[in-house]
C-alpha positions in Angstrom: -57.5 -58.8 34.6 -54.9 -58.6 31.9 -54.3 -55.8 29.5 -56.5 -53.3 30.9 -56.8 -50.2 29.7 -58.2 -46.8 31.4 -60.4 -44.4 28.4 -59.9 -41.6 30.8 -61.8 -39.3 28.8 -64.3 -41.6 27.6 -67.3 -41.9 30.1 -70.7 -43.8 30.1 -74.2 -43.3 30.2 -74.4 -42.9 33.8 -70.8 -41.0 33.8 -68.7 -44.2 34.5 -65.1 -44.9 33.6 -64.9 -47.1 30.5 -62.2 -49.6 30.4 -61.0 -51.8 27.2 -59.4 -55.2 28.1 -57.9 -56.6 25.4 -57.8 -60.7 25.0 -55.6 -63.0 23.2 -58.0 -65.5 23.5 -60.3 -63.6 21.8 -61.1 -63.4 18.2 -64.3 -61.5 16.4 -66.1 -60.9 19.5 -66.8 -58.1 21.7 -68.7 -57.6 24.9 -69.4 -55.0 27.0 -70.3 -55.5 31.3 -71.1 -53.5 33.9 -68.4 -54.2 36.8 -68.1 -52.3 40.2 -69.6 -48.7 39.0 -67.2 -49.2 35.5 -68.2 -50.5 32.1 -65.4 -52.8 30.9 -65.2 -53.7 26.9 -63.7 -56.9 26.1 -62.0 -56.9 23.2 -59.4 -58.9 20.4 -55.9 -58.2 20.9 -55.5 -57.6 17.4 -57.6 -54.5 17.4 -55.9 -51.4 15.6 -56.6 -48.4 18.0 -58.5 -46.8 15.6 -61.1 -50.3 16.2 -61.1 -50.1 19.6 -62.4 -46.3 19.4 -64.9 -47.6 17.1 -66.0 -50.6 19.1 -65.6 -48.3 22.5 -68.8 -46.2 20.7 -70.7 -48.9 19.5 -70.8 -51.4 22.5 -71.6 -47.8 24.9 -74.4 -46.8 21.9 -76.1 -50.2 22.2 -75.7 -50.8 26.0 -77.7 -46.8 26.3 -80.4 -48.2 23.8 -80.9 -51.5 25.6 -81.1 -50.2 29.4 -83.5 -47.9 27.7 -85.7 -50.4 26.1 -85.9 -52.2 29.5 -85.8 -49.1 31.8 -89.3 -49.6 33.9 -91.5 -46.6 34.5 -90.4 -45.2 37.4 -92.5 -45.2 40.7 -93.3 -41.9 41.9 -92.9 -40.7 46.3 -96.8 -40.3 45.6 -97.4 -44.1 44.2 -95.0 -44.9 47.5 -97.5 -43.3 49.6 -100.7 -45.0 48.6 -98.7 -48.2 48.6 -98.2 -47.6 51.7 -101.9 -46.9 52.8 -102.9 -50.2 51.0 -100.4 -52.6 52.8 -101.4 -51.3 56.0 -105.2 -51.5 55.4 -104.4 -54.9 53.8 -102.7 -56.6 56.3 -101.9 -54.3 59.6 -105.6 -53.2 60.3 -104.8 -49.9 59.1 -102.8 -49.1 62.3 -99.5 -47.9 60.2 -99.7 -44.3 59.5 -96.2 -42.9 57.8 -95.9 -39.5 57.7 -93.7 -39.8 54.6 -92.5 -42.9 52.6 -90.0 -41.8 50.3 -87.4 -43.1 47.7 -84.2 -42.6 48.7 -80.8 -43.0 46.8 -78.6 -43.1 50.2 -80.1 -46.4 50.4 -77.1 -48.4 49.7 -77.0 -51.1 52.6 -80.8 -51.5 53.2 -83.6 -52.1 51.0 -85.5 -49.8 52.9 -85.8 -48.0 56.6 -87.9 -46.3 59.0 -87.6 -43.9 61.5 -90.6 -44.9 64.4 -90.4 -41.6 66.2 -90.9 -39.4 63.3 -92.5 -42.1 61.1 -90.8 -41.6 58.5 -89.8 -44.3 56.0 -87.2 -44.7 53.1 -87.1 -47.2 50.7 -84.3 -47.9 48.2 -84.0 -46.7 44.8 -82.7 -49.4 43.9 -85.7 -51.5 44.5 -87.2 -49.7 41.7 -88.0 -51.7 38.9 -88.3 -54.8 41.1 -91.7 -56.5 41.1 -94.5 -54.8 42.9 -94.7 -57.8 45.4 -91.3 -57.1 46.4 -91.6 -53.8 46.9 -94.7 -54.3 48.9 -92.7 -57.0 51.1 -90.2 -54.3 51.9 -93.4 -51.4 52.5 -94.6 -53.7 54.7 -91.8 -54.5 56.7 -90.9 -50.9 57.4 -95.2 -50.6 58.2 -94.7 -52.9 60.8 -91.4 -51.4 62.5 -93.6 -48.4 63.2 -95.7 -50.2 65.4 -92.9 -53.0 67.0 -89.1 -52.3 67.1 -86.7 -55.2 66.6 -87.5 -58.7 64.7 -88.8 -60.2 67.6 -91.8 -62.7 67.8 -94.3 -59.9 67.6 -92.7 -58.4 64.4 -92.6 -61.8 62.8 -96.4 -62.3 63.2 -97.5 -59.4 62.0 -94.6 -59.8 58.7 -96.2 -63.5 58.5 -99.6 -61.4 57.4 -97.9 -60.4 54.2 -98.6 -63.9 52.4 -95.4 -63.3 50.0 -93.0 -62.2 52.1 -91.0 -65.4 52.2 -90.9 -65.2 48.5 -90.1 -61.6 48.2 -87.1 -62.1 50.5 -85.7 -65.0 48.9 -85.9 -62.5 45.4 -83.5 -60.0 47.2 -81.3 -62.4 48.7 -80.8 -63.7 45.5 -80.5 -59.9 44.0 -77.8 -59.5 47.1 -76.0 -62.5 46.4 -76.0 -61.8 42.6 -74.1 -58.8 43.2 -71.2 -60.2 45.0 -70.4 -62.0 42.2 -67.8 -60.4 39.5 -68.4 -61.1 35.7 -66.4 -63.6 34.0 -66.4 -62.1 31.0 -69.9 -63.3 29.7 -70.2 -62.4 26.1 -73.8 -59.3 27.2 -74.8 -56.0 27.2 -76.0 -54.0 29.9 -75.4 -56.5 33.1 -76.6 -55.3 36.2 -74.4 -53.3 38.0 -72.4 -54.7 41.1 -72.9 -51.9 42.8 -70.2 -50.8 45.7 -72.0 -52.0 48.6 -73.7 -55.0 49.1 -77.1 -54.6 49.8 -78.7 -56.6 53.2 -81.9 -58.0 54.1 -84.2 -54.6 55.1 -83.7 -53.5 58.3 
């Protein structure tokens, strides 16, 4: 990435670096991308300093408005929790019983996990805002490590019960694979962030 440049006082919504990479190639447009935990602002060469400053505020401004807009309502431990009571009456016979099923933002390699001798499970935060059928996949794949370790035969039949758990899975490997991928650049505002670590099937 050529002609980048470090705002080291300027930060983000979310307190991320903001960086300004200027382009030759570029004319009258300007774009703004999340990238690795940093916003980076695409913008013409030709800008005076005084325009990039300007620009800088504006793309930040919009990108805080439109994540916003499109923020979901966030799903509260207690919504987790009756979730959680529901899958396993659906599907497991009522036979799960969690002690706690919580959101967790350590979460950064798993979509979710459970300790069996405690019962405790953890699902990540980054799930939410993910449709509910997905989230459910994951509730129920932790449900069922609390009554069979491993991904053996046993644990697959009881996962088969879910009846869109093939689907849900195929969302987050697609969310997983999405965020390997660096921007090129695309003209938008308010990309997903890649995140540091990628994020694996639920263990």
């Amino acid at each position: 990435m050529s002609d980048l440049v470090l705002h080291e006082h300027v930060f983000g919504p979310r307190g991320e670096r903001v960086l300004v990479r200027r382009s030759a190639r570029r004319r009258r447009t300007v774009s703004i991308t999340r990238r690795d935990g940093d916003l980076v602002i695409a913008i013409p060469a030709a800008f005076s300093a005084r325009e990039e400053k300007q620009w800088v505020t504006k793309m930040v401004d919009q990108l805080v408005a439109k994540e916003a807009r499109r923020a979901p309502a966030r799903r509260s431990d207690a919504s987790l929790r009756q979730m959680a009571r529901e899958v396993s009456e659906a599907y497991l016979g009522g036979r799960a019983h969690p002690t706690s099923v919580t959101w967790s933002t350590r979460q950064n390699q798993r979509w979710g996990s459970c300790t069996p001798s405690d019962g405790t499970i953890r699902l990540s935060h980054q799930l939410q805002g993910m449709p509910d059928y997905v989230v459910r996949s994951v509730m129920m794949h932790e449900l069922v490590h609390l009554l069979v370790p491993g991904h053996g035969p046993e644990f697959k039949a009881l996962m088969a019960r879910y009846p869109q758990a093939e689907k849900a899975q195929g969302f987050l490997d697609g969310v997983s694979w999405a965020k390997h991928l660096p921007p090129e650049g695309e003209d938008v505002i308010g990309q997903d962030e890649a995140g540091e670590l990628p994020l694996q099937r639920a263990r």
